[in-house]
VOLOPA-595790 format. One record per residue (C-alpha): x, z, y; residue number from 0; chain; residue in three letters. Coordinates in Angstrom, 1 decimal, always signed. Last residue first. Example, Ala and Ser with C-alpha at 12.3 -4.5 7.8 and 13.67 -1.06 7.14 Angstrom:
REC      c1      c3      c2    n  chain  res
REC   +13.7    +7.1    -1.1    1      A  Ser
REC   +12.3    +7.8    -4.5    0      A  Ala
END
This chain:
REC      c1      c3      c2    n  chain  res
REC    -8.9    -0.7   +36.2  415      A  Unk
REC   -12.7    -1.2   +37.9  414      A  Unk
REC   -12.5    +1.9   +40.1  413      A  Unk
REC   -12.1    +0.9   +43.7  412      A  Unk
REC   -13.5    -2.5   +43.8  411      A  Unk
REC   -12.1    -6.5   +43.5  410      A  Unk
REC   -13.2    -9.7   +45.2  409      A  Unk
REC   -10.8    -9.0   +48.0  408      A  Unk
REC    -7.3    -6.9   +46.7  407      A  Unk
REC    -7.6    -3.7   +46.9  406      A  Unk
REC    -4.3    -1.5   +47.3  405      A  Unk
REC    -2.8    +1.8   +46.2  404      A  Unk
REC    -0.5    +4.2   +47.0  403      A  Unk
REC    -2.4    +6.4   +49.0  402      A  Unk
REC    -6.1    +4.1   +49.1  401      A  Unk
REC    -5.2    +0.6   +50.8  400      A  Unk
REC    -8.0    -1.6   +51.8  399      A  Unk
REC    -8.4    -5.7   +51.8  398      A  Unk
REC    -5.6    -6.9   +50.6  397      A  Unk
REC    -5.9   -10.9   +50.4  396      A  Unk
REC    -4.5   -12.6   +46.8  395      A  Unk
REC    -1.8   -15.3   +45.6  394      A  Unk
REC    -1.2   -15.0   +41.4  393      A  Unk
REC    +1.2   -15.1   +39.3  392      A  Unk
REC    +0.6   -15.2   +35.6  391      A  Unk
REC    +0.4   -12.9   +32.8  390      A  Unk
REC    -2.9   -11.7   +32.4  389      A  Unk
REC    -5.3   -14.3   +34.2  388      A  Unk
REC    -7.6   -12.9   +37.1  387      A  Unk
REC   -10.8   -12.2   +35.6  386      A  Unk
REC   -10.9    -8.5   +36.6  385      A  Unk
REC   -10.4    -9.1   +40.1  384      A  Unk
REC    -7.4    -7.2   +41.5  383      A  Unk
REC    -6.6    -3.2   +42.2  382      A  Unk
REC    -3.1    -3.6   +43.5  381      A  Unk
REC    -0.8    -1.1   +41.9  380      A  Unk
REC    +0.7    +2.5   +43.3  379      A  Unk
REC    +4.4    +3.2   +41.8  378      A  Unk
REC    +6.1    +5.0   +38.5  377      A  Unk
REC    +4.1    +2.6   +36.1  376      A  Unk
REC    +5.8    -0.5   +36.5  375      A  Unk
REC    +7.7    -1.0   +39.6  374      A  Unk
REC    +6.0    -1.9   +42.9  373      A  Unk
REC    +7.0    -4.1   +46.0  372      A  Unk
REC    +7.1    -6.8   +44.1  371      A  Unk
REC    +3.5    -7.2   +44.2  370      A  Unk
REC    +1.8    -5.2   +41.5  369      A  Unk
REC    -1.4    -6.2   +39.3  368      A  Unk
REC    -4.2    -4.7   +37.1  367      A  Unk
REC    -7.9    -5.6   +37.1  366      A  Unk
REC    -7.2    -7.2   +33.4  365      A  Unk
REC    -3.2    -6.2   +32.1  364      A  Unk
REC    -0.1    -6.7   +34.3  363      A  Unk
REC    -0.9    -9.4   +36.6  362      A  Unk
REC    +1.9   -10.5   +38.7  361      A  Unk
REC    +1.3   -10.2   +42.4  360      A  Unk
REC    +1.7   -12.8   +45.5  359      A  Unk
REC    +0.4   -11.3   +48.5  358      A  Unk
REC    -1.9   -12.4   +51.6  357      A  Unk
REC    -1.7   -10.0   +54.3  356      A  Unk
REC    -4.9    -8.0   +55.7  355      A  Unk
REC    -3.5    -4.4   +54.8  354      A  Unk
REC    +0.0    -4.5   +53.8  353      A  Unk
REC    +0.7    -2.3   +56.7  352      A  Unk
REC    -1.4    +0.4   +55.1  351      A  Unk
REC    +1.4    +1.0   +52.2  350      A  Unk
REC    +4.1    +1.9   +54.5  349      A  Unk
REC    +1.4    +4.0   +56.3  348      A  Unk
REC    +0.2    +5.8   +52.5  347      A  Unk
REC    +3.6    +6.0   +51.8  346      A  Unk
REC    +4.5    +7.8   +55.2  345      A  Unk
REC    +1.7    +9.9   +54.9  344      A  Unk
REC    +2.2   +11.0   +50.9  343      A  Unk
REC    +6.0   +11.4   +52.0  342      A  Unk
REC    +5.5   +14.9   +54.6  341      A  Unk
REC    +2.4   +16.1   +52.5  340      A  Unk
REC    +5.5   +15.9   +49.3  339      A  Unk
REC    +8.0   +17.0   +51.3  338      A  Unk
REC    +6.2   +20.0   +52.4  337      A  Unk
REC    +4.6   +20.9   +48.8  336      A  Unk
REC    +8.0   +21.1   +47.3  335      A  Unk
REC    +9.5   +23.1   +50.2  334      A  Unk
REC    +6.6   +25.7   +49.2  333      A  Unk
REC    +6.9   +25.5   +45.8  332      A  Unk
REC   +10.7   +26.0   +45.9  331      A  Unk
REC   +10.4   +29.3   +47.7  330      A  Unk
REC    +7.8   +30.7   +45.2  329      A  Unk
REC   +10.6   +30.2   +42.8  328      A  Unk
REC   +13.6   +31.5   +44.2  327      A  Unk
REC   +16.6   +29.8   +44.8  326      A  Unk
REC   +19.3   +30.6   +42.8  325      A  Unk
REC   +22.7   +31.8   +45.2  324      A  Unk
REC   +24.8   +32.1   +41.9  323      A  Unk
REC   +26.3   +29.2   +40.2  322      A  Unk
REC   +26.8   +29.0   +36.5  321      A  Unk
REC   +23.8   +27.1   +35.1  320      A  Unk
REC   +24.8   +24.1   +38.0  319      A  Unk
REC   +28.0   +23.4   +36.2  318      A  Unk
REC   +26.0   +22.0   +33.2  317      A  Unk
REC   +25.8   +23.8   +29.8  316      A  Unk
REC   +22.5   +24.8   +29.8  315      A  Unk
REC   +20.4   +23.6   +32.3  314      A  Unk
REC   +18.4   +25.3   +35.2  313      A  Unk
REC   +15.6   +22.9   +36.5  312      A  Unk
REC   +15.8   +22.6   +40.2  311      A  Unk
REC   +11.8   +21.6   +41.7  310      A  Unk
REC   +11.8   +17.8   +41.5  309      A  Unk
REC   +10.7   +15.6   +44.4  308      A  Unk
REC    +9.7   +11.9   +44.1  307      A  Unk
REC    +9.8    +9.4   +46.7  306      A  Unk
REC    +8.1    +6.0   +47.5  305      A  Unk
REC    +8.6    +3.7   +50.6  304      A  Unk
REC   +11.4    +5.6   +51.8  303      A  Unk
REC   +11.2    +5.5   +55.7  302      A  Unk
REC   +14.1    +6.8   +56.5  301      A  Unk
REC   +13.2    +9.0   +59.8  300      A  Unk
REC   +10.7   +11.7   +58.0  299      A  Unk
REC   +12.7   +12.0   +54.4  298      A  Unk
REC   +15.7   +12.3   +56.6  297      A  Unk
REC   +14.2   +15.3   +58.7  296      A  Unk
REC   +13.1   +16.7   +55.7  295      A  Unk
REC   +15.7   +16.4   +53.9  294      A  Unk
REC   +18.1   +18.3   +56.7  293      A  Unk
REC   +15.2   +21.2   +57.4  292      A  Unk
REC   +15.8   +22.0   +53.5  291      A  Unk
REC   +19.7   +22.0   +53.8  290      A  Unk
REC   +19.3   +24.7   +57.2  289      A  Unk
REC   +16.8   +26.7   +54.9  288      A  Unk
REC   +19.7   +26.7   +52.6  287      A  Unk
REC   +20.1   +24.9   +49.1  286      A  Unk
REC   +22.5   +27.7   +47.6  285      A  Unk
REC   +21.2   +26.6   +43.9  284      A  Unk
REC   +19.3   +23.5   +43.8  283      A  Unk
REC   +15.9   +24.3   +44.8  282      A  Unk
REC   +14.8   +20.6   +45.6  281      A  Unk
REC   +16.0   +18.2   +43.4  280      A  Unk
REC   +15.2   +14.4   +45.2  279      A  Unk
REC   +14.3   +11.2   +43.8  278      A  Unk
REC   +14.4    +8.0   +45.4  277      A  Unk
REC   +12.9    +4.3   +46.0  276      A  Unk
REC   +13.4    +2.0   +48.5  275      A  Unk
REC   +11.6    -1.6   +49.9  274      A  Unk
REC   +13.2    -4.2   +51.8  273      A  Unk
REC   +11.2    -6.3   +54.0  272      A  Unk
REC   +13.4    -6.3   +56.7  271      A  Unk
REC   +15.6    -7.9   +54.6  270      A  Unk
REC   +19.1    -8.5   +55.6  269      A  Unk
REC   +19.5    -6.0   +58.6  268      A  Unk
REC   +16.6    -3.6   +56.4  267      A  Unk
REC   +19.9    -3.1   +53.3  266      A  Unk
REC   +22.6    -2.4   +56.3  265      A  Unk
REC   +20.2    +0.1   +57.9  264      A  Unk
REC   +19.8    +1.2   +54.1  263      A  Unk
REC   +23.5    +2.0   +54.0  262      A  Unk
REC   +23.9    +3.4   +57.5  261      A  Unk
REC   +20.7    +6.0   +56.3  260      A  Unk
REC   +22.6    +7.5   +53.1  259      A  Unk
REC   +25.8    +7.9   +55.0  258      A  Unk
REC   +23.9   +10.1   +57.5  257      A  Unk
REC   +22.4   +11.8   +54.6  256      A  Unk
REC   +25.3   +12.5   +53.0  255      A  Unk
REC   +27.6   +11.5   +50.1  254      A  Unk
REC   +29.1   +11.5   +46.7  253      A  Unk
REC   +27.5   +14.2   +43.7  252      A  Unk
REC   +29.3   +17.2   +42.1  251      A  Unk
REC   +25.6   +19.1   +43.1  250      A  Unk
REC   +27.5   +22.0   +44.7  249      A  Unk
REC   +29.2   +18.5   +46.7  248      A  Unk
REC   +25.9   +17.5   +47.9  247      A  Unk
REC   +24.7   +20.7   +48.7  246      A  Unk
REC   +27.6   +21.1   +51.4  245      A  Unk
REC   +27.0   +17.0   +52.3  244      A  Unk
REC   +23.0   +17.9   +52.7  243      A  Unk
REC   +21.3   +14.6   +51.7  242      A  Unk
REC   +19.8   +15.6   +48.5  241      A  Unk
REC   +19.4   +13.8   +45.0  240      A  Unk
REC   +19.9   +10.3   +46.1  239      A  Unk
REC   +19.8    +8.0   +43.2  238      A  Unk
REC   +18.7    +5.2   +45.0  237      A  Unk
REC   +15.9    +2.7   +43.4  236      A  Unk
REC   +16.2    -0.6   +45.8  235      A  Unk
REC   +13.6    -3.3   +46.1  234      A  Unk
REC   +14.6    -6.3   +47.3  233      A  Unk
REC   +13.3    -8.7   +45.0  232      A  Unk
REC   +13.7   -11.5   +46.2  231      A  Unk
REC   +16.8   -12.3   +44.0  230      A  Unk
REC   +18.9   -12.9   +46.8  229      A  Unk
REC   +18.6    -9.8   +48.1  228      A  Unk
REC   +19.7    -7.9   +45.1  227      A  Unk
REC   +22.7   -10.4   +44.8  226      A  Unk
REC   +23.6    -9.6   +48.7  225      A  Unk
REC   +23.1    -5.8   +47.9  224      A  Unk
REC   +25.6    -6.2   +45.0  223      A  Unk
REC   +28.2    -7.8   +46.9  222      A  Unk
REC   +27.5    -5.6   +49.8  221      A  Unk
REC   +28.2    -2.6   +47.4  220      A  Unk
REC   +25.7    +0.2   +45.9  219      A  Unk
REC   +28.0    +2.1   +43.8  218      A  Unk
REC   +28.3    +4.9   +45.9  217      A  Unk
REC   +25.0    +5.4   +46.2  216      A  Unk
REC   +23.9    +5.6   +42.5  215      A  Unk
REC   +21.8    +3.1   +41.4  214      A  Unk
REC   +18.7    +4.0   +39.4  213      A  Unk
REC   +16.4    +1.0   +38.4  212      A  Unk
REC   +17.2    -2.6   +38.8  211      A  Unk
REC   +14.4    -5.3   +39.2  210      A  Unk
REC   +14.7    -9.4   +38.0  209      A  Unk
REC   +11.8   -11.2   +38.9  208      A  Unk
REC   +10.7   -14.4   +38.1  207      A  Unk
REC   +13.1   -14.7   +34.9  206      A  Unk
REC   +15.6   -16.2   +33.4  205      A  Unk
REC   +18.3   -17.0   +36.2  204      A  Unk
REC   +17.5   -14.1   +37.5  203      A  Unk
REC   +19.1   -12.2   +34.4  202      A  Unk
REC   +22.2   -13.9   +34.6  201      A  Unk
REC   +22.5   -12.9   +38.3  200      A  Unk
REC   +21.7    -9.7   +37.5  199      A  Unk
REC   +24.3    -9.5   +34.8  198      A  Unk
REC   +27.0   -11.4   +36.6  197      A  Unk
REC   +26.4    -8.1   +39.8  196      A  Unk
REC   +26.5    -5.5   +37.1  195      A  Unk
REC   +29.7    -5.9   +35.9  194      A  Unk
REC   +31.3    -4.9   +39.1  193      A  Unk
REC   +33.8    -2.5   +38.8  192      A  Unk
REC   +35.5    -4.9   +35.9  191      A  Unk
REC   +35.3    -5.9   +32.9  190      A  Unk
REC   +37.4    -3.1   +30.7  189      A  Unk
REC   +34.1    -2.7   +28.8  188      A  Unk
REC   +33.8    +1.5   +30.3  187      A  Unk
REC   +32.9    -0.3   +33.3  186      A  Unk
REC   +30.6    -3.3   +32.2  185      A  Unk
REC   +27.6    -1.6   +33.5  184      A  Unk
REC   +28.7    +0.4   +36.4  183      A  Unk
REC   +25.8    +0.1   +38.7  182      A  Unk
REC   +23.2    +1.3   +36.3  181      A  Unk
REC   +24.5    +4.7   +35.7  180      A  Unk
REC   +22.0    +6.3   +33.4  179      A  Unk
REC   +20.7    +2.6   +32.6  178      A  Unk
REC   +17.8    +0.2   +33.4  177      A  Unk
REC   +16.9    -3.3   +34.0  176      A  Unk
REC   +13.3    -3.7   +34.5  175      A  Unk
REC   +13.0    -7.9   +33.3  174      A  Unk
REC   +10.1    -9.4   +34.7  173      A  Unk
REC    +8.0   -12.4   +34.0  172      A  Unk
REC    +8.5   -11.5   +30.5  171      A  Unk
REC    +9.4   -13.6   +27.1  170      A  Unk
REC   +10.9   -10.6   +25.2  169      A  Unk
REC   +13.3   -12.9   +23.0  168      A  Unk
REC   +14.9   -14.6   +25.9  167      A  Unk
REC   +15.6   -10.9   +27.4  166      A  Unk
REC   +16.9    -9.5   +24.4  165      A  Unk
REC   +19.3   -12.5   +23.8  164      A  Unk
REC   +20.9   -11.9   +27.5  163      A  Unk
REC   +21.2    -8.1   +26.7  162      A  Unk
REC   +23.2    -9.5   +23.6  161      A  Unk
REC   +25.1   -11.8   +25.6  160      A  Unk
REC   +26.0    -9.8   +28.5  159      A  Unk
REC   +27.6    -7.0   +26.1  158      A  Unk
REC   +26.1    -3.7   +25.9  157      A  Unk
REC   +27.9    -1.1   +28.1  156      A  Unk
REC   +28.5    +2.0   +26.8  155      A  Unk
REC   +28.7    +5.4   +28.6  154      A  Unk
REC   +30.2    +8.9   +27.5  153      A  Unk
REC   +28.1   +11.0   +25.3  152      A  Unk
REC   +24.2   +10.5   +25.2  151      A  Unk
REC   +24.3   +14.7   +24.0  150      A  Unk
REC   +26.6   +16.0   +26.6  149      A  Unk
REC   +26.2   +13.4   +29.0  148      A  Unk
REC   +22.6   +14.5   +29.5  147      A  Unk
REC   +23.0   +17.6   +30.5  146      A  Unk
REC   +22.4   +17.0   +34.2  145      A  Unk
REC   +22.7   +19.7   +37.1  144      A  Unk
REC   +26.1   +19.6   +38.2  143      A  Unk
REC   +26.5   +15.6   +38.0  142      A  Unk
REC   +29.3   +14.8   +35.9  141      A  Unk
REC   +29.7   +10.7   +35.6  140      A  Unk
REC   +30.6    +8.9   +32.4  139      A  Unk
REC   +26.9    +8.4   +31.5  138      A  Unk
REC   +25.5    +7.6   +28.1  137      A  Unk
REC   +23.6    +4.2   +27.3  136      A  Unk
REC   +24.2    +0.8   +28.7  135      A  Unk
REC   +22.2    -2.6   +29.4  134      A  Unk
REC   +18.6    -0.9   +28.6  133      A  Unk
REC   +15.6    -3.7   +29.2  132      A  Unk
REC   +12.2    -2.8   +30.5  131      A  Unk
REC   +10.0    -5.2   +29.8  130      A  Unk
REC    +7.4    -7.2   +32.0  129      A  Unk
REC    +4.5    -9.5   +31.2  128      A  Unk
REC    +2.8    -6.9   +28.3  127      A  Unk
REC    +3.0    -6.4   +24.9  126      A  Unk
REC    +6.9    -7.5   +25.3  125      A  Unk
REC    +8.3    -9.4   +21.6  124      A  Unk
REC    +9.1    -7.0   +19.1  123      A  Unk
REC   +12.6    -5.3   +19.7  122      A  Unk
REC   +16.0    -6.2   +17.8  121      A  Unk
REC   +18.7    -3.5   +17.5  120      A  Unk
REC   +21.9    -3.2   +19.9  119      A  Unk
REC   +21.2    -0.1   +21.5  118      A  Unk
REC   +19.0    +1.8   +18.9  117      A  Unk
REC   +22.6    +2.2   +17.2  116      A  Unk
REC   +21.4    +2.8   +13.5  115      A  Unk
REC   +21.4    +5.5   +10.7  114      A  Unk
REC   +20.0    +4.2    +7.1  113      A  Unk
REC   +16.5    +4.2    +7.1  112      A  Unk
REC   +15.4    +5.7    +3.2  111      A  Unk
REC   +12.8    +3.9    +1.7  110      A  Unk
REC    +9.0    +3.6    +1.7  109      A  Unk
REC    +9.6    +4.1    +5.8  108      A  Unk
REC   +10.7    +6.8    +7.5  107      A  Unk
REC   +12.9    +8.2    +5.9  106      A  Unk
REC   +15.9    +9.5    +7.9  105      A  Unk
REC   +19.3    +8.7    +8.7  104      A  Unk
REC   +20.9    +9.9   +11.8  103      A  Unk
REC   +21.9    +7.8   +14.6  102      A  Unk
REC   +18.7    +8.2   +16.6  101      A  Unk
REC   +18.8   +12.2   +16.2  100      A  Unk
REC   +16.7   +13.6   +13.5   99      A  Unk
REC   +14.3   +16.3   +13.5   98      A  Unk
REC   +12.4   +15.4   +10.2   97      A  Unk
REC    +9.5   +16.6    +8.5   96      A  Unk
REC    +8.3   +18.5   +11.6   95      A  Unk
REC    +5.6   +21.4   +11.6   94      A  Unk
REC    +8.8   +23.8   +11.4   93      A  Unk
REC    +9.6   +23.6   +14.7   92      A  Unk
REC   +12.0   +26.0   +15.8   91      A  Unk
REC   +14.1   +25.5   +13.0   90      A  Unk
REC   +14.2   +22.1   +13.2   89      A  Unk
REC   +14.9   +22.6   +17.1   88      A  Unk
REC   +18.3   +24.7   +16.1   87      A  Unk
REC   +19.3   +21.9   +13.9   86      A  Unk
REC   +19.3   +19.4   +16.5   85      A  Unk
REC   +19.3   +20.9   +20.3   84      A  Unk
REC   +20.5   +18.0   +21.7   83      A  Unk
REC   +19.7   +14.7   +20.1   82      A  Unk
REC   +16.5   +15.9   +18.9   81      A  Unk
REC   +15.6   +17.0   +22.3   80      A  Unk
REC   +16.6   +13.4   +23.3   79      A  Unk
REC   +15.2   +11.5   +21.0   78      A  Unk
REC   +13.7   +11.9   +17.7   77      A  Unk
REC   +11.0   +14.4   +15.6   76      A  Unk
REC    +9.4   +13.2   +13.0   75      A  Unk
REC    +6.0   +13.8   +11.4   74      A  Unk
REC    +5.4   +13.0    +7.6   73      A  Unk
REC    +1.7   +11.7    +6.7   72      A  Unk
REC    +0.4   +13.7    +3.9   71      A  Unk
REC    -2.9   +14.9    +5.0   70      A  Unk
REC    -3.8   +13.0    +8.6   69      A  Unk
REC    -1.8   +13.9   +11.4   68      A  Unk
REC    -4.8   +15.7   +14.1   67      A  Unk
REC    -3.1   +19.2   +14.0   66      A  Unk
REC    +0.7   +18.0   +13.7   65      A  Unk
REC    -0.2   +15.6   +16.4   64      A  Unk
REC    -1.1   +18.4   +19.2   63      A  Unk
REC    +2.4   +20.7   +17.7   62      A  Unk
REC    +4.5   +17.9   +18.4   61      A  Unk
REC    +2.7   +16.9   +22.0   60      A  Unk
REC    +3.3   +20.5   +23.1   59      A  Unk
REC    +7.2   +20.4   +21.8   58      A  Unk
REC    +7.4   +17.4   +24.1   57      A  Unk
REC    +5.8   +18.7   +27.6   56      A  Unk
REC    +7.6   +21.8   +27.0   55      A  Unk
REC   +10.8   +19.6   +27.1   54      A  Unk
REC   +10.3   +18.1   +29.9   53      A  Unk
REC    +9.7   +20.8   +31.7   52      A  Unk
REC   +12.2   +22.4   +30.8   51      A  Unk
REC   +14.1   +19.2   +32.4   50      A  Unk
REC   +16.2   +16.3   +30.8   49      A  Unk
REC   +14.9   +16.7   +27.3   48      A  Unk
REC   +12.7   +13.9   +26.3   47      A  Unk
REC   +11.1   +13.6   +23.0   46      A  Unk
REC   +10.2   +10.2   +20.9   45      A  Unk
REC    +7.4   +11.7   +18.5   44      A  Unk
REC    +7.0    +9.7   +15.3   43      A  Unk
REC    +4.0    +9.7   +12.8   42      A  Unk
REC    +4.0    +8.2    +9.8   41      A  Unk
REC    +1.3    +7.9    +7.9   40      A  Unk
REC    -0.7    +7.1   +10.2   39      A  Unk
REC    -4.7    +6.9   +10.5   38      A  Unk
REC    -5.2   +10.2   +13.1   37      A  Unk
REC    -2.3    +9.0   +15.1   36      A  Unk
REC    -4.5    +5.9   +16.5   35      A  Unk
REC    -5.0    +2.5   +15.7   34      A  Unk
REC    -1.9    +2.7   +13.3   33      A  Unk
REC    +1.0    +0.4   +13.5   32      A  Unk
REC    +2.7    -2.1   +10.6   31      A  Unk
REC    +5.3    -1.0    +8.2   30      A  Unk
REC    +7.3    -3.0    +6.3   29      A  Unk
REC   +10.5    -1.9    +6.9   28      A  Unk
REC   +11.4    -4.7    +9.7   27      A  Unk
REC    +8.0    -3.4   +11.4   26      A  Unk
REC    +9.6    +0.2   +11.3   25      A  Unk
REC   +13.3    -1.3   +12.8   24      A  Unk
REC   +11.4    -3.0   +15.2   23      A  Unk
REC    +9.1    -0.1   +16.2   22      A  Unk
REC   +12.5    +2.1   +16.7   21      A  Unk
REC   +13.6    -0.8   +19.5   20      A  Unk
REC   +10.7    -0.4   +21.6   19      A  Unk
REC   +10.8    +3.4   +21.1   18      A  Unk
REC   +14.4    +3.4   +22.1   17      A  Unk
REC   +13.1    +1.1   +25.4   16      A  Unk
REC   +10.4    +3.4   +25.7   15      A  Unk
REC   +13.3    +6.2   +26.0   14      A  Unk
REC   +15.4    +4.1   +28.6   13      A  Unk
REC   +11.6    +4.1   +30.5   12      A  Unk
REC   +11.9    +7.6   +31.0   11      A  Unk
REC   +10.2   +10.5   +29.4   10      A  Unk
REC    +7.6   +10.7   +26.3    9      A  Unk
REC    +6.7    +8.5   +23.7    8      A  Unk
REC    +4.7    +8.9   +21.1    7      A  Unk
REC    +5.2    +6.3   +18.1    6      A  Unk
REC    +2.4    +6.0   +15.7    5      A  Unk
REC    +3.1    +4.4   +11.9    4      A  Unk
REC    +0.9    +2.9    +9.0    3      A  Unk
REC    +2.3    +2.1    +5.8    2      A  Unk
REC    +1.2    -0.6    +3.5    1      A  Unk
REC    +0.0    +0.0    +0.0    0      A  Unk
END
């Protein structure tokens, strides 16, 4: 009898990208997917691990499938929690038939998997008209507050070709490229500092749009703003973090808010149109009311487009564990909810100016699209007509803007 299997996933879009790659190995096994967990056999739960959060979130959605799993179907455990906290996680969880990291064997299908490099492996064909596609995994960097070189390990770069291969085989519109450290694909290859700008260039030359998520700052050259640019789709995702220069360097990160702001000037003198991206940790141990005042002000005068704020997650093993000056908790909330009121206006006014324009969008599923101005699932959409064809490109008028969304004439609030 054929074997049914359900993949959870939960994080960042490397980890659907894993998932991606995990179905291929299942559907190379035989196996074909359930309708829902309840008619698996095998059920697999892709964790993330980067914040307590995080990781609450995973070891809830464990112990929610492990009620509804049908009698006799093996639950597994994999990704980054796996990857971390290994055996001690097993024991934790004893609902689990397997807490296995991604190069571990396991069974999972009528036979023993043998262990495999998710990196490199074959994916089914896109389910929808973009993909998110990995070009490295680990991180080489040391940035005080993340523990995820310490279970990716060290980074590496796939080569051009392969990635290249992935992206013909996905057939998408548009291509997500994602890493830990996106701008230094090709680094740890012995190819030079800048890798990353023959890859996007490669990339473009495949697809509609070609969008890169995470840069770090420093990394963010004119040759590689220039290649963005040219694209046309000049939509930048800066790992920021902070813009206090003493918090900065608590954090083992490069630059300042003043550096921060000369660097988008640069990015708005070649396209006015550009649109940015960032996250910020707010709460970082000895973050002053004086560092606080300082993000606000920038988040006020830069204009970011969309923003996200993460209250400081204390890690094990990272530098940040072992500094004093924590932040209380109550305080974080409060600085959280200023930022955010503070960013909810100015993306609702960035998002306001589209109204009355005529847009190009790619449809993403029926009543569903995004301009360029929006990456899958962690920005607004453009409510369209529902018989607007999935897949293609498509000119509409925006007629109302609601936060971070839009309407687009002939469509209403509510139909996606």
């Amino acid at each position: 009898m054929t074997e049914r299997y359900w993949i959870e996933t939960l994080g960042c879009p490397k980890n659907q990208v894993d998932s991606d790659k995990l179905v291929g190995t299942l559907q190379a096994d035989g196996l074909v997917p359930a309708d829902r967990p309840e008619d698996a056999d095998v059920v697999v739960v892709n964790t993330c691990a980067f914040v307590e959060q995080a990781r609450q979130e995973s070891i809830d959605v464990v112990l929610g499938l492990d009620a509804v799993r049908a009698p006799g179907a093996r639950l597994v455990v994999t990704g980054c929690m796996a990857e971390r906290y290994g055996t001690e996680l097993a024991e934790a969880l004893p609902e689990a038939d397997a807490v296995v990291g991604f190069g571990v064997p396991v069974v999972l299908g009528p036979t023993r998997t043998p262990a495999f490099d998710l990196l490199n492996l074959p994916r089914p064909r896109s389910r929808t008209p973009w993909a998110y596609v990995k070009v490295a995994e680990g991180c080489d960097r040391a940035c005080g507050f993340c523990a995820i070189p310490s279970f990716r390990g060290p980074q590496r770069s796939r080569a051009l070709a392969d990635i290249v291969a992935e992206v013909e085989a996905l057939d998408v519109r548009e291509v997500v490229l994602v890493a830990q450290d996106l701008a230094a694909y090709g680094r740890d290859q012995g190819v030079g500092e800048r890798a990353i700008v023959p890859l996007v260039r490669n990339i473009a030359d495949m697809v509609a749009r070609v969008r890169l998520l995470y840069l770090y700052p420093s990394d963010l050259t004119d040759e590689l703003i220039d290649t963005i640019c040219a694209t046309d789709v000049p939509y930048f995702d800066l790992s920021l973090q902070h813009v206090s220069a003493p918090l900065l360097r608590r954090m083992r990160r490069w630059g300042d808010g003043d550096r921060f702001a000369r660097r988008m000037a640069d990015i708005r003198a070649r396209r006015p149109d550009a649109v940015f991206r960032s996250n910020f940790i707010v709460g970082y141990p000895g973050e002053t009311e004086s560092d606080h005042d300082r993000l606000l002000d920038f988040v006020a005068e830069a204009g970011l487009d969309w923003c996200g704020f993460f209250p400081f997650s204390r890690e094990e093993g990272t530098h940040a564990a072992t500094l004093d000056e924590q932040v209380p908790d109550g305080l974080i909330a409060e600085r959280l909810a200023e930022l955010g009121e503070l960013q909810d206006g100015i993306t609702a006014a960035r998002r306001d100016q589209l109204l009355g324009a005529r847009v190009e969008v790619l449809v993403d599923a029926p009543g569903r699209a995004r301009t360029w101005r929006e990456a899958p699932e962690i920005d607004g959409i453009v409510v369209v007509p529902d018989h607007l064809p999935v897949g293609q490109f498509v000119a509409v008028d925006i007629v109302a803007a609601l936060g971070p969304d839009l309407l687009a004439a002939g469509a209403e609030w509510g139909d996606t």
